[in-house]
C-alpha positions as CSV (number, residue, x, y, z in Angstrom):
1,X,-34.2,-54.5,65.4
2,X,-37.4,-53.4,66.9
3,X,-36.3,-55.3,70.1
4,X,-33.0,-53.8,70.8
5,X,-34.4,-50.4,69.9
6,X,-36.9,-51.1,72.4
7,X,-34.8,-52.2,75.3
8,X,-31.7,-49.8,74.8
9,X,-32.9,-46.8,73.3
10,X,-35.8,-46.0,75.6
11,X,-35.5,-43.4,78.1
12,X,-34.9,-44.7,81.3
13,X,-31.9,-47.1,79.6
14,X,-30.6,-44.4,78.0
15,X,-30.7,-42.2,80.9
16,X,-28.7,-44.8,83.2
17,X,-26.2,-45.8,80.6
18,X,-25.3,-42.1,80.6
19,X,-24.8,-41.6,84.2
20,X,-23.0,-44.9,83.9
21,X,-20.6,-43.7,81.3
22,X,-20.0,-40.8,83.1
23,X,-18.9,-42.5,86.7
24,X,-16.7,-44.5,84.4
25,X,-14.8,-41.7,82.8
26,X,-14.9,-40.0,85.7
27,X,-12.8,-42.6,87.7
28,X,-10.4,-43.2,85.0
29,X,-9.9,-39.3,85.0
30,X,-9.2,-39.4,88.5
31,X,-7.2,-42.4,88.3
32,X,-5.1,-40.9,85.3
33,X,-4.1,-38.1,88.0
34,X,-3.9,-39.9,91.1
35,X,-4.0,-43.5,90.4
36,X,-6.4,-46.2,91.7
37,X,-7.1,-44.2,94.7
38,X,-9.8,-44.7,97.0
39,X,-12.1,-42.0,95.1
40,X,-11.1,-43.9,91.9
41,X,-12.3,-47.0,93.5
42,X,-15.8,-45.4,94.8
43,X,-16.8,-44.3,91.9
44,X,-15.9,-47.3,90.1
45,X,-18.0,-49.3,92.5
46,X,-20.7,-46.9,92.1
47,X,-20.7,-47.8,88.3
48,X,-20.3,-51.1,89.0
49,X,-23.4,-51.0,91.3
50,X,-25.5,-48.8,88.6
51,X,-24.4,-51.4,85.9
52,X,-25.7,-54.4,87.6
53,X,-29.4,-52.7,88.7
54,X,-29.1,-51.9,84.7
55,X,-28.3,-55.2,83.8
56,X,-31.6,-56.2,85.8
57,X,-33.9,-54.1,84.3
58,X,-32.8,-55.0,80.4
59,X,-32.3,-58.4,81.0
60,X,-35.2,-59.3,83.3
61,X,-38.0,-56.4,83.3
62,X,-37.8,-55.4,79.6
63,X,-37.5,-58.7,78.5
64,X,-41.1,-59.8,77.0
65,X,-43.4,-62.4,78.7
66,X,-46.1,-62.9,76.2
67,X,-42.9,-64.6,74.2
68,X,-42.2,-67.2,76.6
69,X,-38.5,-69.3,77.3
70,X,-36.8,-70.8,75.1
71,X,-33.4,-72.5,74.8
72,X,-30.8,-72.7,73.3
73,X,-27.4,-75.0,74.6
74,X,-25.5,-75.8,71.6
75,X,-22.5,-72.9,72.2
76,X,-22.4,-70.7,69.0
77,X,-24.9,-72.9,67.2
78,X,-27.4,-69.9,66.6
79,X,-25.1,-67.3,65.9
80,X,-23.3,-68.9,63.2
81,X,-26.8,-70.2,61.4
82,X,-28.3,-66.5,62.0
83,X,-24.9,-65.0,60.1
84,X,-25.6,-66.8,57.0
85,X,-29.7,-66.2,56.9
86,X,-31.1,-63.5,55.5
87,X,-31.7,-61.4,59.0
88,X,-27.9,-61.6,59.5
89,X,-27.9,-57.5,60.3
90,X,-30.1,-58.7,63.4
91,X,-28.2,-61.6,64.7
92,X,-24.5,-59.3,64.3
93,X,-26.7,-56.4,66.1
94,X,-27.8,-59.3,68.8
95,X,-24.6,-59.8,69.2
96,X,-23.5,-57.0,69.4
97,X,-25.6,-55.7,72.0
98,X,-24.9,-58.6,74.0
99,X,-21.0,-57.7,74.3
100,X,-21.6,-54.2,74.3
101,X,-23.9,-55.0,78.1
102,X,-21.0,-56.3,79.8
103,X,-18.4,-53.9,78.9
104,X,-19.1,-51.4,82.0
105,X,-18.5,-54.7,84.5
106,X,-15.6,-55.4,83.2
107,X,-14.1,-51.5,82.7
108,X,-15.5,-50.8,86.2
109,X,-13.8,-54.3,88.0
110,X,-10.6,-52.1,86.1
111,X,-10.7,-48.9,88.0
112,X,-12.4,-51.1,91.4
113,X,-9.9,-53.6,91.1
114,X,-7.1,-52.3,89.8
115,X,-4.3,-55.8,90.6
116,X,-7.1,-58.1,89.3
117,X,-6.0,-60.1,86.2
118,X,-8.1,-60.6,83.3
119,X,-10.1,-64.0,85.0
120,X,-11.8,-61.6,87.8
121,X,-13.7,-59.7,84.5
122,X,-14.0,-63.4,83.1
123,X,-15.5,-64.8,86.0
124,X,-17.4,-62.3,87.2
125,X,-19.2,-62.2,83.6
126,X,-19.8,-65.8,83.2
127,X,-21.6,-65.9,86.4
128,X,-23.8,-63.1,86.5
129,X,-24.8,-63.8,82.7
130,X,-25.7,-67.4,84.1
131,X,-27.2,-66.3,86.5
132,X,-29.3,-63.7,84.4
133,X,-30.1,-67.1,81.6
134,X,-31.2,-69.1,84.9
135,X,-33.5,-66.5,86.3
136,X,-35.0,-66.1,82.6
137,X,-35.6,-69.6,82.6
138,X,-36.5,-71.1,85.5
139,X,-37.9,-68.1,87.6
140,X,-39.1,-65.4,85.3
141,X,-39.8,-67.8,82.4
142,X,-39.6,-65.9,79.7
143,X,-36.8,-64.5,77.4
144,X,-33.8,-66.5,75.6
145,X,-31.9,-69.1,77.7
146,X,-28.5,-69.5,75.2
147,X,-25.1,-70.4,75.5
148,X,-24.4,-68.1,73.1
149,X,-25.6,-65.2,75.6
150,X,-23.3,-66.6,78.0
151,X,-19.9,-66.7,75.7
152,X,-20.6,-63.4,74.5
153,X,-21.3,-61.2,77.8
154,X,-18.4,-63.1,79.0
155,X,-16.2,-61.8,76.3
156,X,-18.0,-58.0,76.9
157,X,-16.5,-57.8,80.7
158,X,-12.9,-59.1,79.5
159,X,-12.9,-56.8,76.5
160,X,-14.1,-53.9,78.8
161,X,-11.6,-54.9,81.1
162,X,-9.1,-54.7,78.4
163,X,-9.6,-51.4,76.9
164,X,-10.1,-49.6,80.5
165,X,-6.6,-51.2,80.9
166,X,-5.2,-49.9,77.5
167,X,-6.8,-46.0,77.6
168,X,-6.1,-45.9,81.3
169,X,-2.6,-46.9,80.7
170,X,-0.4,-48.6,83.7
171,X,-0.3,-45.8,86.3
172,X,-4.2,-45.0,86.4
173,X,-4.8,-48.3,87.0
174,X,-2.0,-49.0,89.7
175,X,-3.1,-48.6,93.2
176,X,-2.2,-44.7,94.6
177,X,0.5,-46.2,97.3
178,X,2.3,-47.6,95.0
179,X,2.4,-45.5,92.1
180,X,6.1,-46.0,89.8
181,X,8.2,-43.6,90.3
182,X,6.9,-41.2,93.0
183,X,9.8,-40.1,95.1
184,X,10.5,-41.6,98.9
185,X,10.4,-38.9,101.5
186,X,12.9,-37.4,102.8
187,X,14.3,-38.7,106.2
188,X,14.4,-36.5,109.2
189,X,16.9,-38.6,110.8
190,X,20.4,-38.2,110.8
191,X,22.3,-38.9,107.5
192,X,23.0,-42.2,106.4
193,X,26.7,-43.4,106.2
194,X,28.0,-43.6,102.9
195,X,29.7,-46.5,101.2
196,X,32.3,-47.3,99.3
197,X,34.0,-43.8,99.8
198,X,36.8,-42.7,101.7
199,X,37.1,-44.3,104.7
200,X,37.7,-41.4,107.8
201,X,40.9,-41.7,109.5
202,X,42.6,-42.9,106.9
């Protein structure tokens, strides 16, 4: 546990992850009242753009040379051995932690993106987490290159995506000009003829 404490509970990752919460809540608030407006949008791009220089700095800058790379490519392979050993509290915290980072993409993409279907989230977590394993392993050289990294941030920005979708409800999330149910405005035309009535004249 010494690691995780160490790379999410230290000042400047605590500090971010607050501001971050708040720009979320903030733009679900405002989309609750006047859907996915452009405001809503903003400051879900903001978070967006705050999540992704945080995602840098725990990934990449916090991760610790002196240990090296190392990999590991056999999907789930690790997390299911680590489950049964007798440090499964750190593997289930690993795990964890590694959904937990990739909930604010995918709750963000929800307030920025509003029409997007669950495969933007999806996508847009695969490839940044592979792109995060790749720069740990081939540029940086150091930290843990695993499939298992990959499956799980993956499921963090769907999930986020998910619940954003489910607290927010339908009409935070529905873009402002075409919120259901808002009335038409008036004409200040003439009157439309009616149908189906009486007929003048006769």
């Amino acid at each position: 546990m010494t690691a995780l404490t160490r790379v999410f509970l230290n000042v400047n990752t605590v500090a971010a992850g607050a501001v971050l919460a708040g720009l979320l809540v903030a733009g679900l608030v405002r989309s609750r009242a006047h859907g996915a407006d452009r405001v809503a949008r903003t400051l879900g791009a903001a978070a967006l753009g705050l999540w992704l220089l945080l995602l840098v700095y725990v990934t990449i800058v916090l991760s610790p040379p002196t240990l090296g790379v190392r990999f590991s490519l056999i999907p789930l392979a690790d997390t299911v051995d680590g489950l049964f050993s007798r440090n499964w509290d750190n593997v289930a915290a690993a795990t964890a932690a590694n959904v937990a980072l990739f909930l604010p993409l995918g709750a963000g993409l929800a307030i920025r993106a509003p029409r997007a279907s669950w495969v933007v989230p999806a996508a847009a977590g695969a490839g940044l987490s592979l792109a995060v394993e790749l720069t740990q392993g081939f540029l940086v050289r150091h930290g843990a290159v695993a499939a298992d990294d990959l499956i799980t941030n993956t499921a963090g920005a769907v999930l986020g995506w998910a619940l954003l979708r489910w607290w927010g409800g339908h009409r935070a999330l529905t873009p402002a000009h075409h919120e259901p149910g808002r009335a038409e405005p008036e004409s200040s035309g003439p009157p439309r003829a009616q149908t189906g009535g009486t007929i003048p004249g006769n």
